[in-house]
MARMIDO-990075 format. One record per residue (C-alpha): residue in one letter; y, z, x; residue number from 1. Coordinates in Angstrom, 1 decimal. Example, Ala and Ser with C-alpha at 12.3 -4.5 7.8 and 13.67 -1.06 7.14 Angstrom:
2
{type:a c2:-4.5 c3:7.8 c1:12.3 seq:1}
{type:s c2:-1.1 c3:7.1 c1:13.7 seq:2}
% end
This chain:
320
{type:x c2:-8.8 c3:14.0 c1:-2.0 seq:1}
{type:x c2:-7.4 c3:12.4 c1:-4.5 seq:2}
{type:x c2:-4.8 c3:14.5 c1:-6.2 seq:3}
{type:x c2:-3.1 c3:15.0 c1:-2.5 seq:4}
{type:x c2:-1.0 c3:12.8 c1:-1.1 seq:5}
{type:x c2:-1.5 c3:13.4 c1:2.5 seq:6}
{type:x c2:-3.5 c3:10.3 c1:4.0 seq:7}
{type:x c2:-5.6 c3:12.5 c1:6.3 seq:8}
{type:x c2:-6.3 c3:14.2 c1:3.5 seq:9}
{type:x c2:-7.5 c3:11.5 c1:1.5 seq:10}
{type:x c2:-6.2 c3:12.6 c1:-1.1 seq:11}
{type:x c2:10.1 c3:3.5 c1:-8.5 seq:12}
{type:x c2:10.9 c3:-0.6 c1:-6.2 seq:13}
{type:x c2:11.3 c3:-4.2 c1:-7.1 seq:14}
{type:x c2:13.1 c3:-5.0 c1:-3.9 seq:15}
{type:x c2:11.6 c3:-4.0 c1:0.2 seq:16}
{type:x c2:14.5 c3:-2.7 c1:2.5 seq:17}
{type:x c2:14.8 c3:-4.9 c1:6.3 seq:18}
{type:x c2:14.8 c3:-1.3 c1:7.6 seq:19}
{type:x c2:10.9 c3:-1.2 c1:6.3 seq:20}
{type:x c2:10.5 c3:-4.9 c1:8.0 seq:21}
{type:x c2:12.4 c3:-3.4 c1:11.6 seq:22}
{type:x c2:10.2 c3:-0.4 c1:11.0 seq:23}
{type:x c2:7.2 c3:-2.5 c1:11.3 seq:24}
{type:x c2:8.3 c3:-4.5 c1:13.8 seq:25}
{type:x c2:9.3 c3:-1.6 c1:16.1 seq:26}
{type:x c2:5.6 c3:0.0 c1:15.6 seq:27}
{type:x c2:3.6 c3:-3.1 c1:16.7 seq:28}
{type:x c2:5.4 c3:-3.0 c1:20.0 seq:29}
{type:x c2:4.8 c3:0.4 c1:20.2 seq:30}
{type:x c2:1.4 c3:-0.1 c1:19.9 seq:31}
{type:x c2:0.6 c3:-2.4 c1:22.7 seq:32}
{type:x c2:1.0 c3:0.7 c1:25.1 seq:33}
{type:x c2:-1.4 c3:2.6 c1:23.2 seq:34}
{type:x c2:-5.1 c3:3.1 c1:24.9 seq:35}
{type:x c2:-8.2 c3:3.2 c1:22.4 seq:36}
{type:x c2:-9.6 c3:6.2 c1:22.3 seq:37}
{type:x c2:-12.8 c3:6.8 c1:20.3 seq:38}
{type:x c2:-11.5 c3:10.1 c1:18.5 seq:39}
{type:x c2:-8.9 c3:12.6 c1:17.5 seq:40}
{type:x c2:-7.8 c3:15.8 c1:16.7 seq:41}
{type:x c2:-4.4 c3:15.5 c1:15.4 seq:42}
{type:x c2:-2.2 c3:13.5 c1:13.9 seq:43}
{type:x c2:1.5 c3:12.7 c1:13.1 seq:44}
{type:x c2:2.8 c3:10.7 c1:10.1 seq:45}
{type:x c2:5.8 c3:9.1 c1:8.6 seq:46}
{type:x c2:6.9 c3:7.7 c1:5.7 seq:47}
{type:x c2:10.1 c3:5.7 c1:4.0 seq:48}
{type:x c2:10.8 c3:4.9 c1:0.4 seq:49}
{type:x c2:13.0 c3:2.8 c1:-1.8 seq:50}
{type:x c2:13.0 c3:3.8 c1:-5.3 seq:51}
{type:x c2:14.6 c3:1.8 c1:-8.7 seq:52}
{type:x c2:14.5 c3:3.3 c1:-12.3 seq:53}
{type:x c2:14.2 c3:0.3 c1:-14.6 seq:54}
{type:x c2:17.2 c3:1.0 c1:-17.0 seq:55}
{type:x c2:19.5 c3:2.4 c1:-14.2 seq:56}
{type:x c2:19.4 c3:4.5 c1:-10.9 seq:57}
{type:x c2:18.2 c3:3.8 c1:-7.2 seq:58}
{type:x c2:17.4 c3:5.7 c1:-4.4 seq:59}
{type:x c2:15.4 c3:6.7 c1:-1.2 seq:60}
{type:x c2:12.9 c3:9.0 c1:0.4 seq:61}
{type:x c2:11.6 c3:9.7 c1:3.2 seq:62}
{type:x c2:8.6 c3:12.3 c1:4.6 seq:63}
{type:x c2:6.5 c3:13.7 c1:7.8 seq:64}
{type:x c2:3.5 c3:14.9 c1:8.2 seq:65}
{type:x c2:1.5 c3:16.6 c1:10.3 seq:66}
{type:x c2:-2.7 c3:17.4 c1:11.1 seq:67}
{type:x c2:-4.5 c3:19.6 c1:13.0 seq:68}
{type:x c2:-8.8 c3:19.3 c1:13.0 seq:69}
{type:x c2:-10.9 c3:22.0 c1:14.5 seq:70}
{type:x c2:-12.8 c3:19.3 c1:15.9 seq:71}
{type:x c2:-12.1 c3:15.9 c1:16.9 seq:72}
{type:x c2:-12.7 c3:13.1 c1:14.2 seq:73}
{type:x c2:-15.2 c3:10.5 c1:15.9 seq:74}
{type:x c2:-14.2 c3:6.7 c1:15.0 seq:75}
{type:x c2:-17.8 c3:5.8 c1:15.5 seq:76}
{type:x c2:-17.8 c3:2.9 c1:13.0 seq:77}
{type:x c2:-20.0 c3:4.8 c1:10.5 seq:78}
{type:x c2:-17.1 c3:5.0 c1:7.9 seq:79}
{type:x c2:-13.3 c3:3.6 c1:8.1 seq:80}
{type:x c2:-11.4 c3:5.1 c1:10.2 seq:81}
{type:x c2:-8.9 c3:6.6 c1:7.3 seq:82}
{type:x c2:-12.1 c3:8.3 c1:5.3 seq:83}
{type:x c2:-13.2 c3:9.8 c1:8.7 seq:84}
{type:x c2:-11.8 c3:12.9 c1:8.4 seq:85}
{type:x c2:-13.3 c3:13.7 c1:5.0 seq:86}
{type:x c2:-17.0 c3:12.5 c1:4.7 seq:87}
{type:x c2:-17.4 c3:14.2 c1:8.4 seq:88}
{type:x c2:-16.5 c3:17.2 c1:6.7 seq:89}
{type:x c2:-14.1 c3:18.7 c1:9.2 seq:90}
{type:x c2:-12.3 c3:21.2 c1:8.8 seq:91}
{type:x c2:-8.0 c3:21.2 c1:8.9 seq:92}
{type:x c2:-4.6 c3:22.4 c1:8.8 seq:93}
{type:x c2:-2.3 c3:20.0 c1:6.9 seq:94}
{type:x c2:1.9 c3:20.1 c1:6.8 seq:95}
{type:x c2:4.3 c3:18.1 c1:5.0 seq:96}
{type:x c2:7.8 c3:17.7 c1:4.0 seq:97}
{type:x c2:9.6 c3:15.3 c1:2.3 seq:98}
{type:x c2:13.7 c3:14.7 c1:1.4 seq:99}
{type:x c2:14.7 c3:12.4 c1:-2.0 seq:100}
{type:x c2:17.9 c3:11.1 c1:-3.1 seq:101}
{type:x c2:18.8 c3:9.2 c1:-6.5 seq:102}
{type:x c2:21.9 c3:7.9 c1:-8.1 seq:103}
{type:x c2:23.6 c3:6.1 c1:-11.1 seq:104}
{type:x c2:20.7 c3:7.4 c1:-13.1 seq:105}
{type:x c2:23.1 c3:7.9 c1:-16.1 seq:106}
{type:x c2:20.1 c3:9.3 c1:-18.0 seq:107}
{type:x c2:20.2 c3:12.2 c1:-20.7 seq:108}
{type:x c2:19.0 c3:15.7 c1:-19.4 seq:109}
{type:x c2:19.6 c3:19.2 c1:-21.1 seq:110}
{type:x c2:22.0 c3:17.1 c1:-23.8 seq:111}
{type:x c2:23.9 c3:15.9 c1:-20.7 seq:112}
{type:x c2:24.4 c3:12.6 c1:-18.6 seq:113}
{type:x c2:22.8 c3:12.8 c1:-15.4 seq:114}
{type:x c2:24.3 c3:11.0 c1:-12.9 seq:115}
{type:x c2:22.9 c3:12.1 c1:-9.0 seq:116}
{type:x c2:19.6 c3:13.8 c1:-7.7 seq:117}
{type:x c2:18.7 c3:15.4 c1:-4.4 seq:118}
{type:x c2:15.7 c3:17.0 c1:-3.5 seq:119}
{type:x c2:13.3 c3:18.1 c1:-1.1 seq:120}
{type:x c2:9.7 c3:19.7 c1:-0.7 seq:121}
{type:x c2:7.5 c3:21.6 c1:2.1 seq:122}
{type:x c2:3.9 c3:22.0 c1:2.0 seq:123}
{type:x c2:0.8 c3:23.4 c1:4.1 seq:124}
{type:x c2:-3.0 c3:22.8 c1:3.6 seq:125}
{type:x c2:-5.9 c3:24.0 c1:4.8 seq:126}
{type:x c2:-9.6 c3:22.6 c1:3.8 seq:127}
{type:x c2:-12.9 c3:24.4 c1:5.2 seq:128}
{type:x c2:-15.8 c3:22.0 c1:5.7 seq:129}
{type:x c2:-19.1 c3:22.0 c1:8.0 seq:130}
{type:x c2:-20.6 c3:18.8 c1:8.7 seq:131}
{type:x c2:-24.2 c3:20.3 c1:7.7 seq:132}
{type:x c2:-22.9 c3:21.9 c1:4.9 seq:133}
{type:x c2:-22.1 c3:20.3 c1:1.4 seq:134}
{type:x c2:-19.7 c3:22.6 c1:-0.2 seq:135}
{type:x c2:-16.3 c3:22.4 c1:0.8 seq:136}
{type:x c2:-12.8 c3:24.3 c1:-0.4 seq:137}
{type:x c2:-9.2 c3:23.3 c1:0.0 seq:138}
{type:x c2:-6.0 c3:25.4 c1:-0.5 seq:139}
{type:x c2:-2.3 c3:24.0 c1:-0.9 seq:140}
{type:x c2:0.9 c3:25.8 c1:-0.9 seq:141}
{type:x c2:3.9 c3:23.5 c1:-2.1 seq:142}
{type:x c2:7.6 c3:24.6 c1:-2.2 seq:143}
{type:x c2:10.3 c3:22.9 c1:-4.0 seq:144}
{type:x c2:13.4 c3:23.6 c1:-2.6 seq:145}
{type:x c2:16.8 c3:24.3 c1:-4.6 seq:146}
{type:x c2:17.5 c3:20.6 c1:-5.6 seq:147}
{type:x c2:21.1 c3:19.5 c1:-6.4 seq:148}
{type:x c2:21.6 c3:17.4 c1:-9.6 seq:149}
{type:x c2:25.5 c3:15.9 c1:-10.9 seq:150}
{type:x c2:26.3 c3:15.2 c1:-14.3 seq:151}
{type:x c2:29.3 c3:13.5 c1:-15.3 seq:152}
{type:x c2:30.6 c3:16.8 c1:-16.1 seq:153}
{type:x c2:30.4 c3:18.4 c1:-12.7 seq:154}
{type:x c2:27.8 c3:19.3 c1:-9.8 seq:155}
{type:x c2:24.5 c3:21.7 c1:-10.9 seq:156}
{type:x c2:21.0 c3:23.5 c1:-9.4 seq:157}
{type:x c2:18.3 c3:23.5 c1:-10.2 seq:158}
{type:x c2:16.0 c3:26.9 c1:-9.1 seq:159}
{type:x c2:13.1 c3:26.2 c1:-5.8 seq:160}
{type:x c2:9.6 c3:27.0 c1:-7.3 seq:161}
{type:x c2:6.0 c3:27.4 c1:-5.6 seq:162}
{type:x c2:3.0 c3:25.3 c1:-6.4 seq:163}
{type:x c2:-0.1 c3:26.5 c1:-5.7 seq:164}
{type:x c2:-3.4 c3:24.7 c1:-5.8 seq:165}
{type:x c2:-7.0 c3:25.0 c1:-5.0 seq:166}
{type:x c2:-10.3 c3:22.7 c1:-4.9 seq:167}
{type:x c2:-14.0 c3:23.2 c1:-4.5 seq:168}
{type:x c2:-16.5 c3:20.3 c1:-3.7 seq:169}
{type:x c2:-19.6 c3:19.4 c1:-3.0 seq:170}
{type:x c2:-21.6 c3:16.8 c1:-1.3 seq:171}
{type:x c2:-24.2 c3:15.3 c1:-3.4 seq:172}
{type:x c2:-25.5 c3:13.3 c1:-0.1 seq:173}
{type:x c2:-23.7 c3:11.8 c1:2.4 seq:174}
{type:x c2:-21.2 c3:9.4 c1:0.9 seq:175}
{type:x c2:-21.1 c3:11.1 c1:-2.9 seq:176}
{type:x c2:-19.1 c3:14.4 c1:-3.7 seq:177}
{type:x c2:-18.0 c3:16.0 c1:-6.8 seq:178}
{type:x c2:-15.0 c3:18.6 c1:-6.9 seq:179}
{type:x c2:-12.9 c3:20.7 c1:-9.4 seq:180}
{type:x c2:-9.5 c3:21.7 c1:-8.6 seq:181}
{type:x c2:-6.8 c3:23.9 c1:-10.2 seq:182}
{type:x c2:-2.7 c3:23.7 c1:-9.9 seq:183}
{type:x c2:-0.5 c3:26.7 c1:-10.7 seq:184}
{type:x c2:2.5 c3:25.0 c1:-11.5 seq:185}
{type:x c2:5.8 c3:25.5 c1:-14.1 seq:186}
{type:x c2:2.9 c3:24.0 c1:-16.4 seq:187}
{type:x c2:-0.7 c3:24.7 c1:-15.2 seq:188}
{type:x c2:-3.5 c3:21.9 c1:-14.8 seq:189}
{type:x c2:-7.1 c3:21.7 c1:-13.7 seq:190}
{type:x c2:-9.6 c3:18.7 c1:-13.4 seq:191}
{type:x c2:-12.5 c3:17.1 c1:-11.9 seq:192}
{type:x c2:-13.2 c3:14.2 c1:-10.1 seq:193}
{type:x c2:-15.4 c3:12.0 c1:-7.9 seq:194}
{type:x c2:-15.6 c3:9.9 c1:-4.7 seq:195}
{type:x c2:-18.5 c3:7.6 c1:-3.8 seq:196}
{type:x c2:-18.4 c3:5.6 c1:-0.5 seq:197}
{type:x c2:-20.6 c3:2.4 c1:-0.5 seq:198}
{type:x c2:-21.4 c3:0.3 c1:2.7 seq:199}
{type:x c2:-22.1 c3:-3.2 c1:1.8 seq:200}
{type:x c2:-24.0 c3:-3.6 c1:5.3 seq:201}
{type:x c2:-22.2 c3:-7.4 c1:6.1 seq:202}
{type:x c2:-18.8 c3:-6.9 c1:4.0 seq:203}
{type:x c2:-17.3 c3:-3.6 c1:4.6 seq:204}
{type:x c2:-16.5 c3:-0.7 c1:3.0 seq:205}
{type:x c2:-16.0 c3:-0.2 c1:-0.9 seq:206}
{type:x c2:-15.2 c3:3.1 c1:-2.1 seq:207}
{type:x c2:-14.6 c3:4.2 c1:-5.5 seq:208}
{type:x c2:-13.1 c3:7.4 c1:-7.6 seq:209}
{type:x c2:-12.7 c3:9.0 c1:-10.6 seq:210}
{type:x c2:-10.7 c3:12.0 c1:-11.8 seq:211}
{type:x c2:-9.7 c3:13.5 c1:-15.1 seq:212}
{type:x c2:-6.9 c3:15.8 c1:-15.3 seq:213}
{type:x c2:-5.6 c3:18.0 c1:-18.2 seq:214}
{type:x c2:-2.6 c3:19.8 c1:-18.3 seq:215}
{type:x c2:-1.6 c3:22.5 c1:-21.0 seq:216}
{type:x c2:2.3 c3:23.0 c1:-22.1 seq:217}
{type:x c2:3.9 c3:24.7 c1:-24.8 seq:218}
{type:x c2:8.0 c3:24.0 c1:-26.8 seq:219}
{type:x c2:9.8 c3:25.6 c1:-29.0 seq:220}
{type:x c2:10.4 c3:23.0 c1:-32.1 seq:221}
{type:x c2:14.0 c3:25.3 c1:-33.6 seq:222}
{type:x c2:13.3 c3:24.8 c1:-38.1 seq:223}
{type:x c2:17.4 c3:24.7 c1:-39.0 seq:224}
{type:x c2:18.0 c3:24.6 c1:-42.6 seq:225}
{type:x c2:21.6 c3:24.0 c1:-43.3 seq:226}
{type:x c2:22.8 c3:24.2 c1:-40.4 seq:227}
{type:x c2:21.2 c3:27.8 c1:-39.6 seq:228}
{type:x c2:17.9 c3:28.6 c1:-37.4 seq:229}
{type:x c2:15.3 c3:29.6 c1:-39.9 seq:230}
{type:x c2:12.1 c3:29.3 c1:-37.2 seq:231}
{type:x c2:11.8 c3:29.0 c1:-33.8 seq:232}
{type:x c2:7.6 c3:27.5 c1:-33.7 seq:233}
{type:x c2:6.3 c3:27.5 c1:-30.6 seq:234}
{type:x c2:3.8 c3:24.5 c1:-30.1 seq:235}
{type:x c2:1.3 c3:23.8 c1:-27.8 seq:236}
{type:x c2:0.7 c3:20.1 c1:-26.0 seq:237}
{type:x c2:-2.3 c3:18.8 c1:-24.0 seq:238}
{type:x c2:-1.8 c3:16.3 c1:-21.7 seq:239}
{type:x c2:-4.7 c3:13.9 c1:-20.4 seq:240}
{type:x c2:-4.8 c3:12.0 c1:-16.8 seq:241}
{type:x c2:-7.5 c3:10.0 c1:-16.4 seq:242}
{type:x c2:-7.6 c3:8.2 c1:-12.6 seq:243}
{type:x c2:-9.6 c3:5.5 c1:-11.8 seq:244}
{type:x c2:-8.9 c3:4.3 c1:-7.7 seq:245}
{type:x c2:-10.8 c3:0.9 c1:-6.0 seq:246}
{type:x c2:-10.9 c3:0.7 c1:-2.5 seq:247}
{type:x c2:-11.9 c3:-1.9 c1:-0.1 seq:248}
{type:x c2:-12.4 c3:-2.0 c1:3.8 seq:249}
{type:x c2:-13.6 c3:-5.2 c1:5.2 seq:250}
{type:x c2:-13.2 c3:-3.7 c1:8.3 seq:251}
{type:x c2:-13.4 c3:-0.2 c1:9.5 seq:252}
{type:x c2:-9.9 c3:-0.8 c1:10.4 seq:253}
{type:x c2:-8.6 c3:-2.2 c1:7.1 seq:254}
{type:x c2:-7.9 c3:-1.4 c1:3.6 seq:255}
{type:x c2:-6.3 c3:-2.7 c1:0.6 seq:256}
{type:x c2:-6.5 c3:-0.5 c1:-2.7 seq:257}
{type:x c2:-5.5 c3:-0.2 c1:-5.9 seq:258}
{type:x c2:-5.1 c3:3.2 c1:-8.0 seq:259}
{type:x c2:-4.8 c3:3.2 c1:-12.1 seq:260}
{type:x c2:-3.6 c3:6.4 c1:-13.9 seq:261}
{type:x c2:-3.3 c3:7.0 c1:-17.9 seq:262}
{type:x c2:-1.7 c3:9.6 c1:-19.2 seq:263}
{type:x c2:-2.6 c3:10.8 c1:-22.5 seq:264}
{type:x c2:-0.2 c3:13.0 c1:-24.9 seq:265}
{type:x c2:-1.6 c3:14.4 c1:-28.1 seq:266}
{type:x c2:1.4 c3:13.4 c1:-30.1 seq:267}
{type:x c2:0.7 c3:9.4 c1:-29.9 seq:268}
{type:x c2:2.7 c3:8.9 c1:-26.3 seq:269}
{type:x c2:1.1 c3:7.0 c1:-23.1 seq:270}
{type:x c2:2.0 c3:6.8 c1:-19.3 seq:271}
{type:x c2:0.4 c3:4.2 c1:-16.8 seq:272}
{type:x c2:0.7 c3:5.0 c1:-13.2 seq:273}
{type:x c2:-0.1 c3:2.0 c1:-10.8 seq:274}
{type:x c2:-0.6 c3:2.0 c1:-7.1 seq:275}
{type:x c2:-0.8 c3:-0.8 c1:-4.6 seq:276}
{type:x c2:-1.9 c3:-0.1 c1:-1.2 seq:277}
{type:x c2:-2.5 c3:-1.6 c1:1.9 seq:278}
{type:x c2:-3.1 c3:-0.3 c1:5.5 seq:279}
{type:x c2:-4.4 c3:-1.1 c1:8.8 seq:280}
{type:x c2:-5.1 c3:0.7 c1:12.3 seq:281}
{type:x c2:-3.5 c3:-1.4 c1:15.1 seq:282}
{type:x c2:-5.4 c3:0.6 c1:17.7 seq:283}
{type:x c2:-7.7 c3:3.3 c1:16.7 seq:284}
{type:x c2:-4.3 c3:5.6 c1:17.9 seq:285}
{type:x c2:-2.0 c3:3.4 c1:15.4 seq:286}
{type:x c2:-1.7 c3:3.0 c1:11.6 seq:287}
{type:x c2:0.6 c3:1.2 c1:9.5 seq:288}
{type:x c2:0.5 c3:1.3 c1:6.0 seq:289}
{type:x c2:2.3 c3:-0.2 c1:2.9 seq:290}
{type:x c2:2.4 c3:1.3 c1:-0.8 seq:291}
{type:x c2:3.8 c3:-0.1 c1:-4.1 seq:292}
{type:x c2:3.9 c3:2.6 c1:-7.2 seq:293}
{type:x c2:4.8 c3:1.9 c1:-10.8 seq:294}
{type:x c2:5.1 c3:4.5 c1:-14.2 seq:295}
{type:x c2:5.9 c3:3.3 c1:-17.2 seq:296}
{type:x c2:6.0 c3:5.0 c1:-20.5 seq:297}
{type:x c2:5.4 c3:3.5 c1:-24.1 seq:298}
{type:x c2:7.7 c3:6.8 c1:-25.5 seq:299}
{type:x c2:9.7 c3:9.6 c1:-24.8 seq:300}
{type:x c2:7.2 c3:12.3 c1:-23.6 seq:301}
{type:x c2:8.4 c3:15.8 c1:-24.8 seq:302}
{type:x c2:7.7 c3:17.3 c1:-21.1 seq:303}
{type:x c2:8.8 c3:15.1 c1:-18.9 seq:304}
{type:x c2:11.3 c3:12.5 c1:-21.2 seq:305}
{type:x c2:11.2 c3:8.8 c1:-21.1 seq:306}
{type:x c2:10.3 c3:8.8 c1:-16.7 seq:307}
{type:x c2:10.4 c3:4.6 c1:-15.7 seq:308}
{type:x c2:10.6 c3:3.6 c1:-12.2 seq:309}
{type:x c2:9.1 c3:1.9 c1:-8.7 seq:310}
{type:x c2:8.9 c3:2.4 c1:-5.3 seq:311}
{type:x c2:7.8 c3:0.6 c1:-2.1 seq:312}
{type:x c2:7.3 c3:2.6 c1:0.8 seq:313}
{type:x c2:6.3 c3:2.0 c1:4.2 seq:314}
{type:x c2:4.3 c3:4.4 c1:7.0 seq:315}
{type:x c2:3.2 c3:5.0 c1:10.3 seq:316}
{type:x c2:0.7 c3:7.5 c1:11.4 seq:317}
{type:x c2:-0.3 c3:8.3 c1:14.9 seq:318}
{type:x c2:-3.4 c3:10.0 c1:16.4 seq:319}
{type:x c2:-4.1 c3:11.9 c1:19.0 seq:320}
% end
């Protein structure tokens, strides 16, 4: 779907890293040993990341993942081979962890310099589908582990939390569904959204998607009058996310995307989120993929500050 970020679930960098290039390099030998097979039922996934903030601040990350199907995914032709999973409405059991490491970020948090981040999350998934069934539900579980943060005036934590999230969709016909989801997070959201999958007969696959997001916050704004608290008001934001994603498969094989996010304060602020993405299955065992992502902000959001950076990553996925 498309707020996951699991490729079998469907749903900052300026400069690529010759590990990424070896990476590559490596896989395509690897997959000349691979036999063709015309299904799966689980699959393996990697992922590496260079990130740069735009003022300051560059890092890394890196991720696995793993899927399990209760029946095997058929690469019949009838849809690319990365959709497969979802418009034959199987049903799965998704895993997921990730690591992330910035420095020199020498950014202002909690009225102190930031200087180092390290991070890591762990997830699990499960979605329930039947192929002659249209509704379909999806859970997530998300934990983010104790993450270490320095500031030029010594070493700090920050506490793990749980994210919790749910969906519910439906399949208008066979290449059209609609779903709601909701996220129980530090701040909670809920949205709705749409895929539609169009085969253009002679020229591939073109799918398209659309999803609206709204998240509801709340900060104290403190009222000091000479230099005493007078009120302490607490005021309620809404935040808007409106997603708009182009895909195109000119194969069954192949794919090349793009993925446009604005983000929408109600005190005058923006975000753009921009994704770039390319992929292709050297075998139908073998996957590479590459990904370019981009935020920018016109203004200091009160939530999440003034958050500017890219990343290029690079993947690998394997079936079996």
């Amino acid at each position: 779907m498309m707020f996951c970020s699991n490729e079998d679930q469907m749903f900052g960098c300026h400069q690529s890293n010759i590990s990424l290039v070896i990476f590559f390099i490596c896989s395509i030998f690897l997959s000349l040993s691979v036999s063709a097979d015309s299904s799966y039922q689980f699959s393996l996934s990697a992922y590496g990341a260079d990130v740069e903030y735009d003022w300051s601040g560059e890092g890394e990350a890196y991720g696995l993942s793993a899927a399990a199907y209760i029946e095997p995914i058929k690469l019949d032709g009838f849809v690319p081979y990365t959709l497969a999973p979802y418009y034959s409405r199987t049903s799965g059991l998704f895993l997921g962890t990730s690591k992330s490491r910035v420095t020199d970020l020498n950014v202002i948090a909690g009225g102190r310099i930031l200087k180092k981040f390290d991070g890591h999350t762990s997830n699990i998934g499960l979605r329930l589908a039947k192929e002659d069934l249209p509704l379909w539900l999806e859970f997530g579980y998300t934990r983010v582990g104790t993450s270490t943060v320095e500031f030029t005036s010594g070493k700090g934590g920050a506490d793990r939390r749980y994210i919790k999230n749910m969906a519910v969709g439906w399949f208008i016909n066979k290449n059209l569904s609609l779903y709601g989801f909701k996220e129980d997070d530090l701040v909670d959201s809920s949205g709705l959204g749409l895929l539609y999958l169009y085969n253009t007969k002679h020229f591939g696959f073109v799918e398209v998607g659309f999803q609206y997001t709204e998240i509801d916050s709340e900060h104290v704004d403190l009222e000091v009058v000479n230099g005493t608290i007078r009120n302490a008001n607490v005021i309620s934001e809404k935040e808007e996310i409106k997603a708009f994603s182009l895909t195109y498969y000119p194969t069954v094989k192949a794919e090349i995307g793009v993925r446009y996010e604005l983000l929408d304060y109600n005190y005058d602020a923006h975000g753009n989120y921009l994704t770039i993405n390319a992929g292709y299955f050297i075998s139908s065992k073998l996957r590479l993929g590459i990904s370019y992502f981009d935020v920018s902000q016109d203004k200091r959001a009160i939530r999440v500050g003034r958050n500017e950076y890219s990343n290029l990553s690079g993947s690998v996925s394997y079936k079996f």
